[in-house]
Backbone as CSV, one residue per row, in Angstrom:
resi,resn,N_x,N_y,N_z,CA_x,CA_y,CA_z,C_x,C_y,C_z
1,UNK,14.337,77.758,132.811,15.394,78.741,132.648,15.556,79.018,131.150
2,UNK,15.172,80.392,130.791,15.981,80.767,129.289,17.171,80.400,129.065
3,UNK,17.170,80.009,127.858,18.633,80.262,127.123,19.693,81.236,127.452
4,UNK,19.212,82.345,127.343,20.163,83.794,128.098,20.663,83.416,129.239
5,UNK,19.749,83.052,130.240,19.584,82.772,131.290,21.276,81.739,131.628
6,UNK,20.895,80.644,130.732,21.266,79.342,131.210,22.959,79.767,130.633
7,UNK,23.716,80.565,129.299,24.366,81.045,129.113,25.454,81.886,129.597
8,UNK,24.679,82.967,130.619,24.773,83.499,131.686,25.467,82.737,132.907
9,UNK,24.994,81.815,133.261,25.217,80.944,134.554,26.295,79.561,133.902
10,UNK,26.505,79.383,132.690,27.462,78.802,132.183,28.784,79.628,132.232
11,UNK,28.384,80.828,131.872,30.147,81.910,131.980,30.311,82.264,133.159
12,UNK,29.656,82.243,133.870,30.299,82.813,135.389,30.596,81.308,136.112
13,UNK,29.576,80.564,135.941,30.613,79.313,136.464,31.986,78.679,136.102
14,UNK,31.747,79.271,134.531,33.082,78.870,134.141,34.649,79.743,134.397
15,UNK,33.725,81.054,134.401,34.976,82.715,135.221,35.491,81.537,136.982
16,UNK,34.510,81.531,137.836,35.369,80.949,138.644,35.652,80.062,138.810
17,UNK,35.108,79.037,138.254,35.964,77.420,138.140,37.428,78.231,137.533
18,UNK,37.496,79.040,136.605,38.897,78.568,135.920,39.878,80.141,136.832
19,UNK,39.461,80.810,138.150,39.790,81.552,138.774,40.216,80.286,140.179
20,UNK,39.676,79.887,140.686,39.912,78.938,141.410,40.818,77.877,141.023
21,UNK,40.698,77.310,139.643,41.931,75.958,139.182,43.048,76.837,139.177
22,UNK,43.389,77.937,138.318,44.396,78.789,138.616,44.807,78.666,140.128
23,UNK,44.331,79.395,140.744,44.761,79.712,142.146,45.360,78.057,142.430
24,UNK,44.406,77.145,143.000,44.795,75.895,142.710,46.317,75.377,142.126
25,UNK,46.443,75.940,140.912,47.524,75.791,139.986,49.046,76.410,140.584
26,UNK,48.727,77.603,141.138,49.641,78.572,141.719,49.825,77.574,143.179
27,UNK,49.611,77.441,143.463,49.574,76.881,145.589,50.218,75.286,145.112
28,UNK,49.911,74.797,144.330,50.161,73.240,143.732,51.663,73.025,143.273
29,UNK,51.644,74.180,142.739,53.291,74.640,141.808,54.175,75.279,143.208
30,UNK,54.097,75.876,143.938,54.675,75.937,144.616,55.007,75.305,145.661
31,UNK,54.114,74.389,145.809,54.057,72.951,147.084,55.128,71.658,146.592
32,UNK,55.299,71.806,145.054,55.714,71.308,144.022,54.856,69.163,144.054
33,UNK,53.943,69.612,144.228,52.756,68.868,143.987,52.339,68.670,142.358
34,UNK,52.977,68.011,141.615,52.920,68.198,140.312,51.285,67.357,139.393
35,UNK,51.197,66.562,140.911,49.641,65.896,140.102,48.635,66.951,140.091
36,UNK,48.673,68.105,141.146,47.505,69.019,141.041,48.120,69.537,140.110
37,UNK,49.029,69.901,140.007,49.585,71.038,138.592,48.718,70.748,137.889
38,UNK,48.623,69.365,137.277,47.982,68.539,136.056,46.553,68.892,136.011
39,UNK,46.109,68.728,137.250,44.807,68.232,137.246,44.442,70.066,137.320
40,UNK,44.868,70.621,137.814,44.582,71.944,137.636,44.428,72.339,136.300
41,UNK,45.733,72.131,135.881,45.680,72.506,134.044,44.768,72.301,133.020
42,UNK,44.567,71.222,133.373,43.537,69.975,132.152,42.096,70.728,132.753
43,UNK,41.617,71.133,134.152,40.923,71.551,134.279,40.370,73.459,133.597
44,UNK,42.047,73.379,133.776,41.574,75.203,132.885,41.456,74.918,131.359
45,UNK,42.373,74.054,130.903,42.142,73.913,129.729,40.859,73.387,129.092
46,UNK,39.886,72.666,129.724,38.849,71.937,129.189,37.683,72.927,129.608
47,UNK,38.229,74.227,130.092,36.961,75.101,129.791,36.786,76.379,128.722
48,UNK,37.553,75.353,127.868,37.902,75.936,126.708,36.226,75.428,125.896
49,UNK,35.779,74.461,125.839,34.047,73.847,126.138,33.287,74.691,126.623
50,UNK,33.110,74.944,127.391,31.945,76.105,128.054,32.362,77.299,127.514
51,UNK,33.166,78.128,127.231,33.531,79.387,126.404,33.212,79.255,125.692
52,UNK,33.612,78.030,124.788,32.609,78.014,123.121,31.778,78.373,123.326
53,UNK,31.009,77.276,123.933,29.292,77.347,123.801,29.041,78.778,124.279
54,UNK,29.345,79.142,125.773,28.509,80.796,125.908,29.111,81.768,124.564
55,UNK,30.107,81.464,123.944,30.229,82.623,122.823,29.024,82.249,121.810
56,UNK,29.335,80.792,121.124,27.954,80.618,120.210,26.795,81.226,120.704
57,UNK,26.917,81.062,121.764,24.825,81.374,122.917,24.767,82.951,122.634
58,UNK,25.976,83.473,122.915,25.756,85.353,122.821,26.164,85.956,121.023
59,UNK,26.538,84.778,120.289,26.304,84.952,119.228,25.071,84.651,118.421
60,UNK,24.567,84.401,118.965,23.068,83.501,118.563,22.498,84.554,118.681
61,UNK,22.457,85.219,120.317,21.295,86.450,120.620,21.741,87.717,120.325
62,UNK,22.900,87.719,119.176,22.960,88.823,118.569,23.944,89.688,119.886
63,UNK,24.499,89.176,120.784,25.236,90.211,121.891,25.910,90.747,121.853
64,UNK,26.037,91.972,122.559,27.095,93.694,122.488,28.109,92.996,122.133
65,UNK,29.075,93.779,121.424,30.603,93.614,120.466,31.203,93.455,121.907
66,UNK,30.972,94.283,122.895,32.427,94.150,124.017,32.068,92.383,124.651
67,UNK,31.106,92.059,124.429,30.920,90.647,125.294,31.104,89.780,124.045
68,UNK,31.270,89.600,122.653,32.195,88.959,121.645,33.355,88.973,121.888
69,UNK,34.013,90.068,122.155,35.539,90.429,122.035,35.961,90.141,123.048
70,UNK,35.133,89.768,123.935,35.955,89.403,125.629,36.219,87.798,125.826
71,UNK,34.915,87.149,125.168,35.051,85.782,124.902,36.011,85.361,123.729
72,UNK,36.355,86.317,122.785,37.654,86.057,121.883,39.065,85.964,122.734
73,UNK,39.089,87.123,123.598,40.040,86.975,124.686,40.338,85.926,125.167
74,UNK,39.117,85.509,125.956,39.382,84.176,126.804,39.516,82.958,125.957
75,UNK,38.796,82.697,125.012,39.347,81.612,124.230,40.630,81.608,123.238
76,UNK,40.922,83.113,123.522,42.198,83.194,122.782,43.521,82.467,123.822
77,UNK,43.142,83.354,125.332,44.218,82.717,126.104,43.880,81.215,126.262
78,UNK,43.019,80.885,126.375,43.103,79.189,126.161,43.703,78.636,125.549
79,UNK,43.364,78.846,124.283,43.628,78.122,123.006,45.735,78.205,122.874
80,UNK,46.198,79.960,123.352,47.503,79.980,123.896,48.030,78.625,124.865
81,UNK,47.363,78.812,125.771,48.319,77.860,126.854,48.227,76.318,126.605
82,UNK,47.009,76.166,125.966,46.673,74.573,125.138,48.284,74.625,123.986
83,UNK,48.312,75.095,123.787,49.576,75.162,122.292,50.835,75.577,123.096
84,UNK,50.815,76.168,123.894,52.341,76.031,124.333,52.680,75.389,125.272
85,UNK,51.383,75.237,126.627,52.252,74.198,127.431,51.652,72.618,126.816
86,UNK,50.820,72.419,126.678,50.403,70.997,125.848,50.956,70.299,124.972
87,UNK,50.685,71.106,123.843,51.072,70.910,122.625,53.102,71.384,122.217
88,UNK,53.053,72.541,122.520,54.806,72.642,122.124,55.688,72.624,123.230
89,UNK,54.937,72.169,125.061,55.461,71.714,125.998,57.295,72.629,125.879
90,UNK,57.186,73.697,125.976,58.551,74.617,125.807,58.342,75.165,127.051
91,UNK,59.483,75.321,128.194,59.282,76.241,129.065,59.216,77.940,128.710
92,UNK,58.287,78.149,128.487,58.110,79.453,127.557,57.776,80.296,128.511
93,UNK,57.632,80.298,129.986,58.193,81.170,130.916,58.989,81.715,131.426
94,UNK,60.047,81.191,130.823,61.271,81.212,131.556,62.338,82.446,129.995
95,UNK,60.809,82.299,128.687,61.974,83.256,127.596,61.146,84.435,127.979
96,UNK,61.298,85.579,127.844,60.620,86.753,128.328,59.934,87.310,126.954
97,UNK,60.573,86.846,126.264,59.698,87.455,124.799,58.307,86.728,124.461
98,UNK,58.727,85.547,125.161,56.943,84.480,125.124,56.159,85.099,126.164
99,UNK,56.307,84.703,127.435,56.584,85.269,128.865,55.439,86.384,128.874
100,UNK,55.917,87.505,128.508,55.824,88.709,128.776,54.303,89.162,127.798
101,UNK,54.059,89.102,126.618,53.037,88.848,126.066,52.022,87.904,126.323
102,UNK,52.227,86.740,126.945,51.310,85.753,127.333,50.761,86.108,128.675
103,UNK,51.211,86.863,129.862,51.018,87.427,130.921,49.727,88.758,130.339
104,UNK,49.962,89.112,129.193,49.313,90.500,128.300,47.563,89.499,128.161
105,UNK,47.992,88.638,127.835,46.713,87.895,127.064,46.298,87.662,128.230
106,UNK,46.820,86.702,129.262,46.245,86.524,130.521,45.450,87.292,131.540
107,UNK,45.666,88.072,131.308,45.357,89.484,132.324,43.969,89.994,131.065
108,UNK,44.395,89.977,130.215,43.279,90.575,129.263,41.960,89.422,129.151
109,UNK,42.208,87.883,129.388,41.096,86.868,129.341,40.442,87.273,130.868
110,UNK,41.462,87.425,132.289,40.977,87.945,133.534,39.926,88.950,133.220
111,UNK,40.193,89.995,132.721,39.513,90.814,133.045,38.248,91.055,132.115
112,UNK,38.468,90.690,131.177,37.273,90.025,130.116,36.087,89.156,131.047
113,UNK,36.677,88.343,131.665,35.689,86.885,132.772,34.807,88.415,133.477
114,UNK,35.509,89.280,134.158,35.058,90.204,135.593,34.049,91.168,134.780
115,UNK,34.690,91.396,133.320,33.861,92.359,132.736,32.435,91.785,132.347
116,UNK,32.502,90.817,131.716,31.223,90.147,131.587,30.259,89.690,132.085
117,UNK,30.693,88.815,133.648,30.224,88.776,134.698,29.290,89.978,135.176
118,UNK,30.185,90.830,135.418,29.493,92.183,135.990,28.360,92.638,135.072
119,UNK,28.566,92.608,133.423,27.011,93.078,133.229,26.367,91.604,132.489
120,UNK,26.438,90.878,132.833,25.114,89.804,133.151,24.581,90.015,134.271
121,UNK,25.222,89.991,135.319,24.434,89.881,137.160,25.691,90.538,137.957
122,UNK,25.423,91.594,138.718,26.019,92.365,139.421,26.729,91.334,140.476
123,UNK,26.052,90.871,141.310,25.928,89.748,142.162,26.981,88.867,142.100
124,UNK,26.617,88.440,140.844,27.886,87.250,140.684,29.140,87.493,139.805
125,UNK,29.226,88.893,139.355,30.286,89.457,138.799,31.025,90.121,140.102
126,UNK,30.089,90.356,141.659,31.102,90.373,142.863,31.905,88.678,142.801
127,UNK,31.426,87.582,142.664,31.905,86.719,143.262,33.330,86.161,141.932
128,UNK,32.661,86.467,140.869,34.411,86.244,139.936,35.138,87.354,140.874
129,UNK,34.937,88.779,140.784,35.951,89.805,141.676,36.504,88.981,142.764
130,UNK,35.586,88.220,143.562,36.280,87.402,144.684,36.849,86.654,144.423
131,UNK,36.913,85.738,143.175,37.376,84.490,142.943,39.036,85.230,142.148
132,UNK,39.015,85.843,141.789,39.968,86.448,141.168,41.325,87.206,141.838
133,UNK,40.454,87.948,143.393,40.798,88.181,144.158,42.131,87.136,144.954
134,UNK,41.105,85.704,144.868,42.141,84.869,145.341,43.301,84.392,144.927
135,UNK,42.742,84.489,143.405,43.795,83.892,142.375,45.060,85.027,142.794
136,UNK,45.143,85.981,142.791,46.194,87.178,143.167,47.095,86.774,144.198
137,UNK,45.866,86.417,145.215,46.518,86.078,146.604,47.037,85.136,146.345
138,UNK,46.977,83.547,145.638,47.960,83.027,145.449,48.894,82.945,144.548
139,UNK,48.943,83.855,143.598,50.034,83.946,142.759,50.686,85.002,143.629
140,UNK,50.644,85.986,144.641,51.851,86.838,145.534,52.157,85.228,146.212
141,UNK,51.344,84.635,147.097,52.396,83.407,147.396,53.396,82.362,146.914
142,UNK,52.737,81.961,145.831,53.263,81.742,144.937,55.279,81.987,144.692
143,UNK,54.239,83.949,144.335,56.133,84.872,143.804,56.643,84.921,145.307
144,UNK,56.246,84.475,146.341,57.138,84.521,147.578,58.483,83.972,148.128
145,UNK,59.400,84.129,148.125,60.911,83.260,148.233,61.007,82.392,149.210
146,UNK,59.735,82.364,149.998,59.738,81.106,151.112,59.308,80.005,150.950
């Protein structure tokens, strides 16, 4: 397997591992199951590792500005939720001025994962769409009052 290759199949595994711990994260939090919370978290957070590396890998081979700037995204929202729920541990959901911008970044690392996916391999940029898909479905359960 090339390098490209192997790069490639590092970011999309890592788009739905961290589409799935989410979802995970959402269904866990609402079960109020607080060890998956954890283990969910530590799991999104430690693919803050594999983002490096595929950014170094598509910096190496010289890759399109939109697939730099998407992996800035995603390691940007990482590197966010590492520092506020980890590190400054503030319920910073609950202020809307944190809140509301961090939902901005979130959605912008999402769709960064789907964008990239899709032009490495059509194929498996359907299956982040699916994996992402779910994550939705459980964050509406999640926002559900039951």
């Amino acid at each position: 397997m090339s390098v490209n290759k192997l790069m490639d199949v590092i970011f999309i595994c890592s788009s739905v591992i961290f589409n799935i711990s989410v979802s995970a994260l959402y269904i866990a939090t609402k079960l109020g199951d607080m060890l998956l919370v954890g283990v969910s978290g530590g799991i999104v957070i430690s693919l803050i590792v594999p983002f490096a590396i595929t950014l170094l890998g598509y910096m190496r081979k010289k890759a399109e500005k939109k697939t730099i700037l998407s992996h800035v995204f995603i390691l940007f929202y990482l590197f966010l939720e590492l520092f506020l729920d980890y590190i400054l541990r503030i319920p910073f959901r609950e202020i809307l001025a944190i809140h509301v911008p961090y939902i901005i970044v979130f959605y912008a690392a999402l769709f960064s994962m789907i964008a990239v996916s899709f032009e490495k391999n059509k194929k498996m940029g359907s299956l982040v769409i699916a994996t992402f898909l779910i994550l939705i479905g459980c964050l509406i359960y999640y926002l559900l009052p039951f």
